[in-house]
Residue frames relative to the residue before (quaternion, step in Angstrom):
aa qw qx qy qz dx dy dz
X 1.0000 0.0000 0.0000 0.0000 0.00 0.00 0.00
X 0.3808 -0.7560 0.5001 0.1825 3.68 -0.90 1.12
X 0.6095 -0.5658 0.3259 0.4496 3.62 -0.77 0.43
X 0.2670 0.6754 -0.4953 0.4767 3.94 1.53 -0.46
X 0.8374 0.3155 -0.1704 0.4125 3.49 -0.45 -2.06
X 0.5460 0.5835 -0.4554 0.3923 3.56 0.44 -0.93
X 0.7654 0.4827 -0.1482 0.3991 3.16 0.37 -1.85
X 0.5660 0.6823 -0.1572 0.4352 3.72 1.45 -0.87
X 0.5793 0.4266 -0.1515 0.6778 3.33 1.55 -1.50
X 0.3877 0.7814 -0.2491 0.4208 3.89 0.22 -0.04
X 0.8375 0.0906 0.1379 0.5209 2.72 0.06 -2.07
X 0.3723 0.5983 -0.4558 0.5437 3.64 1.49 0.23
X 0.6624 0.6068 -0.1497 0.4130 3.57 0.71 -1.74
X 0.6950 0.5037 -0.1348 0.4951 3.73 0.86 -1.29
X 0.5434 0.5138 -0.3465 0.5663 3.47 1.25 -1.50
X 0.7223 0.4118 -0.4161 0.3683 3.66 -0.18 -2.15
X 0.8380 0.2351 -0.3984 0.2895 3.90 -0.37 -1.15
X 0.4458 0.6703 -0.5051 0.3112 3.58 1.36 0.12
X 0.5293 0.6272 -0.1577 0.5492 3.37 1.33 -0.82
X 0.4189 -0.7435 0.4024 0.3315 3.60 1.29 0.04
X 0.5582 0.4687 -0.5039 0.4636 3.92 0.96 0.47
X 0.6363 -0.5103 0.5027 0.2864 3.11 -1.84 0.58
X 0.3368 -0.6816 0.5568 0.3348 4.28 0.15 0.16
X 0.6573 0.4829 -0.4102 0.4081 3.88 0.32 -1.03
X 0.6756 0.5274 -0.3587 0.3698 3.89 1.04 -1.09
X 0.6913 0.5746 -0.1198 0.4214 3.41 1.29 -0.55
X 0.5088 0.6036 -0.3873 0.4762 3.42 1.14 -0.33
X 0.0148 0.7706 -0.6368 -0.0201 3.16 -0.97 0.72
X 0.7318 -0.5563 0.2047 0.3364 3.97 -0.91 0.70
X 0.1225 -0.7682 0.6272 0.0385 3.88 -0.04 0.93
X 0.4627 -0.4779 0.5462 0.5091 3.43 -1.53 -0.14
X 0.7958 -0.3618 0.2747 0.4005 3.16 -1.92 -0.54
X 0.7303 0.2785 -0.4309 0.4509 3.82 0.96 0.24
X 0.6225 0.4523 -0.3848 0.5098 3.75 0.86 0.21
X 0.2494 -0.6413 0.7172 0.1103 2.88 -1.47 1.17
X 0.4392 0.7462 -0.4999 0.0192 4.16 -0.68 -0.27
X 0.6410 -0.5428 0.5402 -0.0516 2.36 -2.01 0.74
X 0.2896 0.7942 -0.5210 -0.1185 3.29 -1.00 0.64
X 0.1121 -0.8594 0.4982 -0.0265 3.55 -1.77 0.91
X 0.1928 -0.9000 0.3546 0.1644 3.22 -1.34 0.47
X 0.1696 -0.7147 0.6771 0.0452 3.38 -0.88 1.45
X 0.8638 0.2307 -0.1549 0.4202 2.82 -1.29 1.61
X 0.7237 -0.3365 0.3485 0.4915 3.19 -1.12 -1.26
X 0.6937 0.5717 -0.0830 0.4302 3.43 1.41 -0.81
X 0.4425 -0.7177 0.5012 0.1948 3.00 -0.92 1.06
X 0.1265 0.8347 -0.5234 -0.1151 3.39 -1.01 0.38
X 0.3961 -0.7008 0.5731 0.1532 3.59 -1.03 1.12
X 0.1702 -0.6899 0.7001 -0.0706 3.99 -0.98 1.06
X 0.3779 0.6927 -0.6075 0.0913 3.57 0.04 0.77
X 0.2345 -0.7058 0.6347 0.2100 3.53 -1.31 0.45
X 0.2360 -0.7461 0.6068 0.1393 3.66 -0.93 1.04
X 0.1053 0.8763 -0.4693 -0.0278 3.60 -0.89 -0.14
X 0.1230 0.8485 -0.4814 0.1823 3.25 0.64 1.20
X 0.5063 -0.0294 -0.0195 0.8616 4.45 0.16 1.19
X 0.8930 -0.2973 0.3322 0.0612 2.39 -2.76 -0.89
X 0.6014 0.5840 -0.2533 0.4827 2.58 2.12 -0.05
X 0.0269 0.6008 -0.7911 0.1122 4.55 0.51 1.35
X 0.1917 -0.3792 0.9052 -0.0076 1.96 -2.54 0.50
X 0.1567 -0.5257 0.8102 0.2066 3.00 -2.38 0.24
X 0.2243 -0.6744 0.7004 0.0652 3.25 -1.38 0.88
X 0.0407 0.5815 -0.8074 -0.0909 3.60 -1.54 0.42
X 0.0754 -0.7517 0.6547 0.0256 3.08 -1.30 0.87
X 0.0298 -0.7956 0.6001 0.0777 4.23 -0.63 0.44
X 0.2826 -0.6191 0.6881 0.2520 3.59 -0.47 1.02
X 0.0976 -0.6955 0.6959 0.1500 3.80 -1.72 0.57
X 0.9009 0.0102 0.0834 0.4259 3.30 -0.06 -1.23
X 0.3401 -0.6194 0.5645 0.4266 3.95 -0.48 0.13
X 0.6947 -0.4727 0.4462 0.3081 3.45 -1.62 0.53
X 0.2032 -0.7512 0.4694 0.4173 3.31 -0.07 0.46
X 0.6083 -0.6386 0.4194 0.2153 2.86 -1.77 0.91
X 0.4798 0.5930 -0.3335 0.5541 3.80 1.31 0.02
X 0.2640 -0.7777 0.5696 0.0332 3.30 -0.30 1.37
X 0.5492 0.4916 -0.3397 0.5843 3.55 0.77 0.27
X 0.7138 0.3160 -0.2378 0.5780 3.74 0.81 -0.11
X 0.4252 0.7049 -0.4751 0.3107 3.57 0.62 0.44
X 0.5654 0.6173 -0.2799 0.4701 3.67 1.18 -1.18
X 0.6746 0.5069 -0.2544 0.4725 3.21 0.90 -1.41
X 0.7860 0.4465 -0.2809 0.3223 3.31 0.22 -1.15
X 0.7158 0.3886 -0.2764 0.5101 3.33 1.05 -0.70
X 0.6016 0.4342 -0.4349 0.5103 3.61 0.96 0.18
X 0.6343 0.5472 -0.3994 0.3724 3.30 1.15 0.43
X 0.4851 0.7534 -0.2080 0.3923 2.83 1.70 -0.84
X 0.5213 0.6908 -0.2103 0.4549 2.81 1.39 -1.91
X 0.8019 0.5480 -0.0796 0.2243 2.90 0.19 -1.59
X 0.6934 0.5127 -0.0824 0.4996 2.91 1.49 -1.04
X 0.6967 0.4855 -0.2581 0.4608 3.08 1.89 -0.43
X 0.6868 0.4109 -0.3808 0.4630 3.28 1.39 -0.16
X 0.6567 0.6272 -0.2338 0.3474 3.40 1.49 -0.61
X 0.8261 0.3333 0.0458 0.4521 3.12 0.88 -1.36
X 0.7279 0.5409 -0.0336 0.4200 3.30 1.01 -1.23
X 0.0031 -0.8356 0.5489 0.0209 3.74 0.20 1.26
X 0.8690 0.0603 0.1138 0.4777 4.16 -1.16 0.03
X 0.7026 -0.1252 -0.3052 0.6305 2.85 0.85 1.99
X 0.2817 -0.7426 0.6074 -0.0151 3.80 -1.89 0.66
X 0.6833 -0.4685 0.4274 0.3619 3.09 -1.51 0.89
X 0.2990 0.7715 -0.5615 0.0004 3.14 -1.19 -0.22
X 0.5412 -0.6272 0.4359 0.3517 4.08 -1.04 0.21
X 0.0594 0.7155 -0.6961 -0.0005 3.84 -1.55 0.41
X 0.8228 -0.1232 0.0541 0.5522 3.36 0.01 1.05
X 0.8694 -0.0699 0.1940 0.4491 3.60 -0.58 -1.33
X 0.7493 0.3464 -0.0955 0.5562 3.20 1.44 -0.98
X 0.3004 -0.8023 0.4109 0.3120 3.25 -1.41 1.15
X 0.3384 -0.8128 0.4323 0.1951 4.23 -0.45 0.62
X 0.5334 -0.4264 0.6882 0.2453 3.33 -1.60 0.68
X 0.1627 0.8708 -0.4631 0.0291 4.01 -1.26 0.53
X 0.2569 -0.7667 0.5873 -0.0352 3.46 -0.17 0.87
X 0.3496 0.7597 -0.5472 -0.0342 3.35 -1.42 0.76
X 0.2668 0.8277 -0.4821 -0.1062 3.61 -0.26 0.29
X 0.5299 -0.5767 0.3880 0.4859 3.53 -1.00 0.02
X 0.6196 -0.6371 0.4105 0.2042 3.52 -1.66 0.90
X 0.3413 0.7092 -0.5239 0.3257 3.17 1.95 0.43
X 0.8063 0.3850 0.0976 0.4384 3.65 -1.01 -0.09
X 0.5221 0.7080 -0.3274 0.3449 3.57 1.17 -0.53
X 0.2027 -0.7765 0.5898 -0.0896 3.26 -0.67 0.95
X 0.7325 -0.5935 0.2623 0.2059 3.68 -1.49 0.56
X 0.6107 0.3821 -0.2335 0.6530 3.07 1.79 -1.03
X 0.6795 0.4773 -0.4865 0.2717 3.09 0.35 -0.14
X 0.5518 0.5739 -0.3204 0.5132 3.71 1.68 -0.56
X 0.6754 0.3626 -0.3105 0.5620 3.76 0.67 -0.60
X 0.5319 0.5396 -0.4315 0.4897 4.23 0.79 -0.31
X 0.6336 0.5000 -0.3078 0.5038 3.87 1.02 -0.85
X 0.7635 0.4146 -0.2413 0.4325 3.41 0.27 -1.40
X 0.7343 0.4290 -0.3110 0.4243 3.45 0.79 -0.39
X 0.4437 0.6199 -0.4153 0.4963 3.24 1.41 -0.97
X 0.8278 0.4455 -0.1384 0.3116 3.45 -0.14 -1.56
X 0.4689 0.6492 -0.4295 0.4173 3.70 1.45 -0.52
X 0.7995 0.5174 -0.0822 0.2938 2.62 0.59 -2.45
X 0.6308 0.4829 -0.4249 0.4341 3.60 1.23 -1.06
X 0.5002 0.7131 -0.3662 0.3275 3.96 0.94 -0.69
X 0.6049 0.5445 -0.1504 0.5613 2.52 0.69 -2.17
X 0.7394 0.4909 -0.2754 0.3695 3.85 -0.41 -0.54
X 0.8567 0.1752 0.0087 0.4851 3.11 0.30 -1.42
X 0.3651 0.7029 -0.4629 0.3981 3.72 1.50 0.58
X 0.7252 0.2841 -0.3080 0.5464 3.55 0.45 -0.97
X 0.5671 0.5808 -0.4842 0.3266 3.64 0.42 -0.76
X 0.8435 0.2044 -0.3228 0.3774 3.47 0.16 -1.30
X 0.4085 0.6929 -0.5038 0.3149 3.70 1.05 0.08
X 0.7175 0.4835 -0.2875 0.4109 3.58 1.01 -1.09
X 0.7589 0.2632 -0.3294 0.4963 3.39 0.91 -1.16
X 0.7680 0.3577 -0.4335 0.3071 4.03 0.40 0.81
X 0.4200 -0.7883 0.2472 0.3755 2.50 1.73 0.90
X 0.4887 0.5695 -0.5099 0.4205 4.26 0.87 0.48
X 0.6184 -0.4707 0.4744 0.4136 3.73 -1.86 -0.60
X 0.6189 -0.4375 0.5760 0.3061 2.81 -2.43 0.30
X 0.6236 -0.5925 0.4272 0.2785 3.74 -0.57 0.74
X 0.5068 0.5671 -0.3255 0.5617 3.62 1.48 -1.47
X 0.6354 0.5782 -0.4585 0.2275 4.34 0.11 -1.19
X 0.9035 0.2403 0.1025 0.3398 3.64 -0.27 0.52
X 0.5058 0.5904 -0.1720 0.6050 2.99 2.35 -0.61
X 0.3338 -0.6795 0.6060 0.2441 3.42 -1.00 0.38
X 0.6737 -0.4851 0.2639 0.4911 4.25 -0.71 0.28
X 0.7559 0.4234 -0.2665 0.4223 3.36 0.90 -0.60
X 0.7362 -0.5100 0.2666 0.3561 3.37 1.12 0.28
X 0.6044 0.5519 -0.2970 0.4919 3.47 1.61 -0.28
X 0.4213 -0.7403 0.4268 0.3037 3.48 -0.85 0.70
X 0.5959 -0.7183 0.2700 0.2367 3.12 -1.20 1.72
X 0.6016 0.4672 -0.1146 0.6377 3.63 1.49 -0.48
X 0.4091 -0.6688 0.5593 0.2692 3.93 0.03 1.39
X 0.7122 0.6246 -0.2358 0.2166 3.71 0.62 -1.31
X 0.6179 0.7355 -0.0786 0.2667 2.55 1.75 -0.93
């Protein structure tokens, strides 16, 4: 890990207990160049991972929102909403896909990185979730990603 990331993990760490959470309760297992983190604002989950692999870290926020809907016929729609939402609505960070579910995302590199700018992500990203979780659940008629999910993204019910 380069001082960048070192220094990167830190200010993730500072932001989280600014944010009134303990950082150690939140960590959650990364490989050997990611450190992250996960929390919830709101309804929404939100991952905080810093990668760092040479000179090139990153911080990531990531916010599951909604599962794909399962109606293949409603896919066009949704992602042309998405679309939409990313050029319309959606400032310093974008829709985008992870598996089943569509996400809220943030990234910048850990060059240069600064505090407000780590707590401007996490919040940015909570809140767009948080917002736009129930919304698109209703008009695609599918779930909020958060239903059933434990914080880190695993489902809360093995069965599941």
């Amino acid at each position: 890990m380069t001082d960048s990331t070192a220094r990167a993990v830190q200010l993730v760490e500072a932001t989280i207990q600014k944010l009134g959470i303990d950082p150690a309760t939140t960590r959650i297992p990364g490989d050997g160049e990611t450190v992250a983190f996960a929390l919830k604002r709101g309804s929404a989950r939100v991952i905080v991972a810093v990668h760092g692999k040479g000179d090139d870290g990153t911080v990531r926020v990531v916010s599951p929102v909604v599962r794909i809907p399962a109606d293949a016929s409603k896919h066009a729609a949704f992602f042309r909403r998405l679309l939409d939402l990313n050029g319309r609505e959606i400032q310093g960070a974008a829709f985008g896909l992870f598996g089943d579910d569509a996400v809220v995302i943030a990234e910048r590199s850990v060059k240069d990185l600064d505090a407000s700018e780590v707590e401007a992500a996490i919040r940015g990203v909570g809140r767009l979730a948080d917002r736009w979780d129930d919304a698109l659940a209703t008009e695609f008629e599918t779930t909020r990603s958060s239903d059933g999910r434990s914080p880190d993204g695993r489902p809360s019910d093995p069965s599941s």
